[in-house]
VMD Tcl script that draws the C-alpha trace (Angstrom):
set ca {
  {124.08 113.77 89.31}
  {123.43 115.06 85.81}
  {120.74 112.52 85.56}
  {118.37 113.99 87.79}
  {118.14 117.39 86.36}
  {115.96 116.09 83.33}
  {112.75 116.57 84.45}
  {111.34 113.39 84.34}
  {107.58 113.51 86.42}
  {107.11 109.77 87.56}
  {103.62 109.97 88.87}
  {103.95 107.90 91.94}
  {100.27 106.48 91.08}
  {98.64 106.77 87.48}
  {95.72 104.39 88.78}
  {94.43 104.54 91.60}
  {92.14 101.14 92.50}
  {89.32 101.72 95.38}
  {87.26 99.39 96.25}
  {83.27 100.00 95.55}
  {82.39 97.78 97.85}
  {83.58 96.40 101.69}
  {86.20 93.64 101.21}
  {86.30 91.04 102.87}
  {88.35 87.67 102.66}
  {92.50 87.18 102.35}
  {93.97 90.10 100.57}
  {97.73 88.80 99.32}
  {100.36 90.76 97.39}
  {103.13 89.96 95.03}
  {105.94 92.85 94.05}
  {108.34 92.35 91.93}
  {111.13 95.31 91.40}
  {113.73 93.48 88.78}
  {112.39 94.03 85.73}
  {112.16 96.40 82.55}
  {112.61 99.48 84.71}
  {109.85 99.49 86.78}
  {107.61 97.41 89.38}
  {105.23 94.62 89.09}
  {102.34 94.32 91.71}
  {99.81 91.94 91.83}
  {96.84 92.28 94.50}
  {94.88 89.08 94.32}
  {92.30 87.43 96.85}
  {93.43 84.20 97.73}
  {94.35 80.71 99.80}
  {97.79 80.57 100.64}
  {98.64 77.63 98.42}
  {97.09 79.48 95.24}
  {98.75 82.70 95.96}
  {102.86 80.86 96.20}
  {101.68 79.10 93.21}
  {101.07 82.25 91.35}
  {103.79 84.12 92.96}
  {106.46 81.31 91.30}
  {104.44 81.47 88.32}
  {105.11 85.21 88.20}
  {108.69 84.89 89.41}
  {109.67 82.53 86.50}
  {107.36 84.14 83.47}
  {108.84 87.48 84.24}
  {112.74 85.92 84.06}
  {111.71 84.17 81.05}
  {110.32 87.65 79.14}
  {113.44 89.06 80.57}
  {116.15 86.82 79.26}
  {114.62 86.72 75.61}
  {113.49 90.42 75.60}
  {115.58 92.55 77.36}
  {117.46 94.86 75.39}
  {120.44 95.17 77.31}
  {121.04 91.53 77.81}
  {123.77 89.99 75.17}
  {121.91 86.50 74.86}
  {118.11 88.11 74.40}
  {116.83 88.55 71.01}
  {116.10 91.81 71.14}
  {119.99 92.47 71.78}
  {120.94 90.25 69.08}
  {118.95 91.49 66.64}
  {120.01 95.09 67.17}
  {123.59 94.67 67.21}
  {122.84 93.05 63.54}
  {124.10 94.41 60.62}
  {121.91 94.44 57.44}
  {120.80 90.79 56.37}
  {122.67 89.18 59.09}
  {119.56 86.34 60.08}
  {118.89 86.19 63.31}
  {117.28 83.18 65.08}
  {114.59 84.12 67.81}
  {111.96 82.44 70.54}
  {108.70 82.29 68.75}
  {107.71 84.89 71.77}
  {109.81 87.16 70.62}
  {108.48 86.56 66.41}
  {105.07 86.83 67.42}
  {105.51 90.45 69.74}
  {107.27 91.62 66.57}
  {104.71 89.89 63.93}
  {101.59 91.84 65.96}
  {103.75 95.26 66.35}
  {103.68 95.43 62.46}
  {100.19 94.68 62.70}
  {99.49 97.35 64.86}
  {102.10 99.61 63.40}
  {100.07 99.36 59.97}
  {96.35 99.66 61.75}
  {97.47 102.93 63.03}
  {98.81 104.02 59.96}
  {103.13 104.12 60.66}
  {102.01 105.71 64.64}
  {103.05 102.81 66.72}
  {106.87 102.37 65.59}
  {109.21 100.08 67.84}
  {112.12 101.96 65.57}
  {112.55 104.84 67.36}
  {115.26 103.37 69.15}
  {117.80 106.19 67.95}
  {114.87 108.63 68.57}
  {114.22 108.18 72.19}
  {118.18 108.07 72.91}
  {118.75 111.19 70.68}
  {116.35 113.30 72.84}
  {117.64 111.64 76.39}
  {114.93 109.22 77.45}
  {116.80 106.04 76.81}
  {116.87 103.88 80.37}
  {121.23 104.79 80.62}
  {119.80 108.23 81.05}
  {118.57 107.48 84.42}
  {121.31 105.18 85.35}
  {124.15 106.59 83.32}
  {126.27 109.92 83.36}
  {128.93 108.52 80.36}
  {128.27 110.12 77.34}
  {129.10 107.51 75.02}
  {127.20 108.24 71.42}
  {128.60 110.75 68.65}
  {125.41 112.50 68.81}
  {125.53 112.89 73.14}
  {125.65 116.55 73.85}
  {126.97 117.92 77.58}
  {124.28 119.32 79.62}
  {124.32 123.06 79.76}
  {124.77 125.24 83.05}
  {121.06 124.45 84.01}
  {121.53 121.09 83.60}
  {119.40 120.16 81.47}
  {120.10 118.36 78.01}
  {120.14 120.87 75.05}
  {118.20 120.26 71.97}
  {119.50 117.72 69.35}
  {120.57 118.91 66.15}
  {118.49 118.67 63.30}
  {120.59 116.61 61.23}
  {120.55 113.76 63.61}
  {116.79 114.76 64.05}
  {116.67 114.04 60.50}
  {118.44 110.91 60.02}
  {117.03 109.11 62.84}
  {113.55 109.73 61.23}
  {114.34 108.29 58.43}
  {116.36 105.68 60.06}
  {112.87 104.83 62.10}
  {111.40 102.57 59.09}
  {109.94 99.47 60.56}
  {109.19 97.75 56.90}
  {113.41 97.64 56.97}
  {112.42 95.05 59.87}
  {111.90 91.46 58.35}
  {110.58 88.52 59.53}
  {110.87 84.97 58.56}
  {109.53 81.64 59.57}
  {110.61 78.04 58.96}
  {109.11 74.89 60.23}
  {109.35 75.45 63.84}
  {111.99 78.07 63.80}
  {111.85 81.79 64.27}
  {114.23 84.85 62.25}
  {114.53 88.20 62.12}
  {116.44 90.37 59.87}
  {117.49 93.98 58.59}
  {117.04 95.15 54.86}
  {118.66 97.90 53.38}
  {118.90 99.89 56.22}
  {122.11 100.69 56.62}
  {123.16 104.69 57.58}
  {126.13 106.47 57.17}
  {126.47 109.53 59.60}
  {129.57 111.78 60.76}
  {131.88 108.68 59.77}
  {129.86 106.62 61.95}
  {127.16 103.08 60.63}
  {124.14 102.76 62.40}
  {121.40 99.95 61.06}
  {117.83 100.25 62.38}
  {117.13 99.02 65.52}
  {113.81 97.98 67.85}
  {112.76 99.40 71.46}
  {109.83 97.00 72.34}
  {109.23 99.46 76.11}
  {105.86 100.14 74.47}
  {104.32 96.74 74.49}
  {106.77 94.55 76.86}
  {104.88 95.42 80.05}
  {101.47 94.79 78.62}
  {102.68 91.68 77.25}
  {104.02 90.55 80.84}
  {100.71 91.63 82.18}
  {98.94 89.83 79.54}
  {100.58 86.21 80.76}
  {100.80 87.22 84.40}
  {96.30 87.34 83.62}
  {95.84 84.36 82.08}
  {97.80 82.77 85.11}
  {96.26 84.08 87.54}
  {92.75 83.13 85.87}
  {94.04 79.60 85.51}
  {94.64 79.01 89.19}
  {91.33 80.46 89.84}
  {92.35 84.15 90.97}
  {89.24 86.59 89.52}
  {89.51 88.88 92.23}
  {92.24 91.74 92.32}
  {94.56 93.52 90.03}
  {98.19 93.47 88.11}
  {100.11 96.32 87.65}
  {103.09 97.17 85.80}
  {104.81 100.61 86.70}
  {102.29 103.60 86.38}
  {101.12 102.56 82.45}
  {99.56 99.24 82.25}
  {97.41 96.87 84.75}
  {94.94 94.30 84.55}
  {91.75 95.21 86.40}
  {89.76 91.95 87.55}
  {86.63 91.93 89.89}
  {86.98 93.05 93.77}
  {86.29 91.11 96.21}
  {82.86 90.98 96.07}
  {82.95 90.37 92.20}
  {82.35 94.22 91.25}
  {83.97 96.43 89.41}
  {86.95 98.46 91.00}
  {86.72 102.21 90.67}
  {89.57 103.54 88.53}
  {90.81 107.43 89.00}
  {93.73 108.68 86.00}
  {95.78 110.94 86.76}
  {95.70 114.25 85.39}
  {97.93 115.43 82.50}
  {97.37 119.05 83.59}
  {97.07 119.44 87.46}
  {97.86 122.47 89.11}
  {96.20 122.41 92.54}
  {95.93 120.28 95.52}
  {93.21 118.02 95.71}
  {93.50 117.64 91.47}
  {96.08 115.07 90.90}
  {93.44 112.87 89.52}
  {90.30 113.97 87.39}
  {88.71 110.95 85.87}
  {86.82 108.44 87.65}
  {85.15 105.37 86.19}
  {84.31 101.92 87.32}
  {85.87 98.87 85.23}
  {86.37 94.99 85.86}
  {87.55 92.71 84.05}
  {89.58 94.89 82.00}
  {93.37 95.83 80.74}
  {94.30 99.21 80.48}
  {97.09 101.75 79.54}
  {97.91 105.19 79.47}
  {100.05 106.94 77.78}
  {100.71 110.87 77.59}
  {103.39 113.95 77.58}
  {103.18 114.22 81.51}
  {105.05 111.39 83.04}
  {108.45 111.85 81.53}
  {109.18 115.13 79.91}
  {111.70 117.84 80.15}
  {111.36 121.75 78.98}
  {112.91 124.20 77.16}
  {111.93 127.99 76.80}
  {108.98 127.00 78.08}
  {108.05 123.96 75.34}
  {107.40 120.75 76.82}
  {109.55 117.44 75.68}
  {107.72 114.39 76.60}
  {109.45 110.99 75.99}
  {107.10 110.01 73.06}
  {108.23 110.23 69.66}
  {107.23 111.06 66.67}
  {109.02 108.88 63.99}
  {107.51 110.52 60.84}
  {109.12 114.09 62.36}
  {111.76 112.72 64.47}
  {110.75 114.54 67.32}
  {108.48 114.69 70.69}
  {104.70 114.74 69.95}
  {103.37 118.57 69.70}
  {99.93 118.42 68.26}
  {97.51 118.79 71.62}
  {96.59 114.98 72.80}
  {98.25 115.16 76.80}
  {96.89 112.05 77.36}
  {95.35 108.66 76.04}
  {93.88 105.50 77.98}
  {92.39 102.74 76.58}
  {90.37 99.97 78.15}
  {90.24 96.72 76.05}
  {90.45 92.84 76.26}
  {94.42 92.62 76.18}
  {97.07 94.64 77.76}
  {99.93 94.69 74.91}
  {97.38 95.82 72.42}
  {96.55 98.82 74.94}
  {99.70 99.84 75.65}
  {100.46 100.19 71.61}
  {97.25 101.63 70.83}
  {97.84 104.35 73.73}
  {101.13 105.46 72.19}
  {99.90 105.55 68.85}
  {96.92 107.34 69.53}
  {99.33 109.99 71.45}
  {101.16 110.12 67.99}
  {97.99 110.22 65.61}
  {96.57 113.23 67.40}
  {93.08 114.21 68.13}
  {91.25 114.18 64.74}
  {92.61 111.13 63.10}
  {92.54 108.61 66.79}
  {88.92 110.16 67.09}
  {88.36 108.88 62.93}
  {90.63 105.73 63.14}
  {88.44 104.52 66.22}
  {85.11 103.89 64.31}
  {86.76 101.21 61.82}
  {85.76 97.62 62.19}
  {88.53 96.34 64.09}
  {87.71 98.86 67.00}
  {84.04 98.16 67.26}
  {84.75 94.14 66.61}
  {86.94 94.53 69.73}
  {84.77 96.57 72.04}
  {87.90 98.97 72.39}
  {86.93 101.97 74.52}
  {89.31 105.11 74.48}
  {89.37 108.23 76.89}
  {91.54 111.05 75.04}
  {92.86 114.07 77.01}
  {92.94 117.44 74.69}
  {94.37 120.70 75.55}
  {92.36 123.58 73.19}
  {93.43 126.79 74.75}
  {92.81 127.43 78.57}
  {89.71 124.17 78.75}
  {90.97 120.61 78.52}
  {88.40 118.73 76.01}
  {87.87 114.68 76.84}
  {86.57 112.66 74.19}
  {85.38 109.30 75.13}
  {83.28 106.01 74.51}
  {81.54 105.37 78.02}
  {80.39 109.22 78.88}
  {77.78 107.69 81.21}
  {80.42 105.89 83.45}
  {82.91 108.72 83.17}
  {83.11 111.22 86.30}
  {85.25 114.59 85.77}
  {86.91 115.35 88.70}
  {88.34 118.90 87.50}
  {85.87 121.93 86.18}
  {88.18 122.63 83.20}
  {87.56 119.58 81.52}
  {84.92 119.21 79.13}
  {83.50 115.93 77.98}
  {82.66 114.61 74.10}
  {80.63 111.42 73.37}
  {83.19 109.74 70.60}
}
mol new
graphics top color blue
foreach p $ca { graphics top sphere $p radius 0.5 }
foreach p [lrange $ca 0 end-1] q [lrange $ca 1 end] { graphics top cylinder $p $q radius 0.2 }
display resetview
């Protein structure tokens, strides 16, 4: 299938949890597979009546996020509003107005970096989800894959447009008594004969938000011990077993050899954390790497050295946007941005991944914790 000749590296594990200390007690597990792409685990340390309780908790949180987030699902908001024309108000959950609310929060902390409108962007350059489930080429701007199969380059005018189609103040929000709107401004596009009006892709805060409720659950039913994943990019670390931290390996951006596939090690608790980086979904061309985060100010995939971003904080959607955006910012201005107030205030802690010729540099906040696991890596107090 002309799907799987993108090269799209999944990392099978981006975290991988040992215990630093002999467990003990009743290890249970929850998996869920039917949601936004990718899986849910939760390992927790609990009674049996405890862990159902949790596990219908999760069951009916994560169908709940689904119906009013999903994208692809014609009664969600997230559909609704992006199959709206220009000032056409739509009514929303107040979920859904708050996720957007702190995304232009975020998007103006990190100066334009995290931007939920590169909708357009990420389908242009083929990481869109019907890419992985889809052969039909169905948009004006698809393009056939060539004899290697692989997806040739987008044109620049679409390139272009997109960019400037990828405006997130066109995004409005409005509030009355207890009800929730969202609406377009002026951002309607005229291209090849065809209308497009900005649009939203929330995939870089939906999981952290679903790990975000799926904590505070589990904390209020009395599970401290364990951890929730979702996919490879976000997870909430709690305590082990014996009320330790967990020891956390990321994988590595750049890994060439056997026995390197991870090359940080560090131990956390209590924690949520994402990563984000040009290694997990990518694709290349004459030797130039495509990775499935986008610019929006250029319209295209990030090219300025940062491979790789984690960052450990108090609250998994805020990671997971913060990750991206630091991907976006590059090295200099993440490494400046990261001293303001609102970093320090919030004890956020940031491990960025640098390529500088042949060495790998890693700039981060807890150099006394942090073990290097690969000899070409070298380490920079932020």
């Amino acid at each position: 299938m002309k799907k799987s000749r993108i090269l799209l590296i999944f990392m099978v594990i981006l975290f991988c949890l040992l215990l630093s200390a002999c467990q003990s007690g009743k290890q249970q597990i929850y998996a869920n597979y039917n949601f936004f792409g990718t899986t849910l685990k939760a390992v927790v340390y609990a009674n049996n009546d405890s862990f159902n309780s949790f596990k219908n908790k999760c069951d009916k949180t994560l169908e709940s996020i689904n119906q009013a987030l999903n994208e692809d699902i014609k009664d969600s908001d997230i559909y609704k509003f992006n199959n709206a024309k220009d000032n056409e108000i739509i009514e929303v959950s107040e979920v859904c107005y708050q996720l957007i609310s702190k995304a232009k929060e975020i998007h103006s902390l990190t100066l334009g970096a995290y931007n939920p409108c590169v909708y357009y962007l990420v389908d242009l350059w083929g990481f869109s989800p019907r890419f992985s489930y889809n052969d039909n080429m169905q948009e004006p701007y698809d393009r056939d894959f060539d004899d290697d199969g692989f997806l040739p380059l987008p044109d620049n005018e679409y390139i272009e447009a997109f960019a400037a189609l990828a405006d997130f103040d066109k995004v409005k929000l409005n509030r009355q008594d207890d009800k929730y709107f969202l609406y377009k401004e002026n951002s309607k596009m005229m291209l090849d004969g065809y209308e497009y009006y900005v649009k939203i892709d929330i995939g870089g805060l939906i999981k952290g938000y679903a790990i975000d409720v799926l904590t505070n659950e589990a904390k209020t039913l009395g599970l401290t011990k364990g951890y929730i994943s979702y996919g490879t990019s976000s997870i909430s670390i709690l305590e082990n077993k014996k009320g330790d931290s967990w020891e956390l390996t990321l994988t590595n951006p750049r890994f060439t050899d056997k026995g390197k596939e991870t090359f940080i090690m560090l131990p956390v608790k209590n924690k949520q954390v994402s990563s984000s980086g040009d290694y997990e979904r990518y694709y290349e061309k004459e030797g130039k790497r495509y990775s499935h985060i986008i610019d929006a100010s250029s319209g295209r995939p990030i090219d300025n050295g940062v491979c790789a971003v984690t960052v450990l904080c108090d609250n998994a959607m805020l990671a997971d946007m913060l990750s991206t955006a630091f991907c976006v910012l590059g090295k200099d201005k993440t490494l400046e941005l990261i001293t303001a107030e609102y970093f320090v205030e919030k004890n956020i802690q940031v491990i960025l991944t640098y390529i500088a010729g042949d060495k790998m540099e890693i700039y981060t906040s807890d150099i006394e914790y942090v073990n290097i696991l690969d000899e070409r890596y070298i380490i920079y107090k932020l």
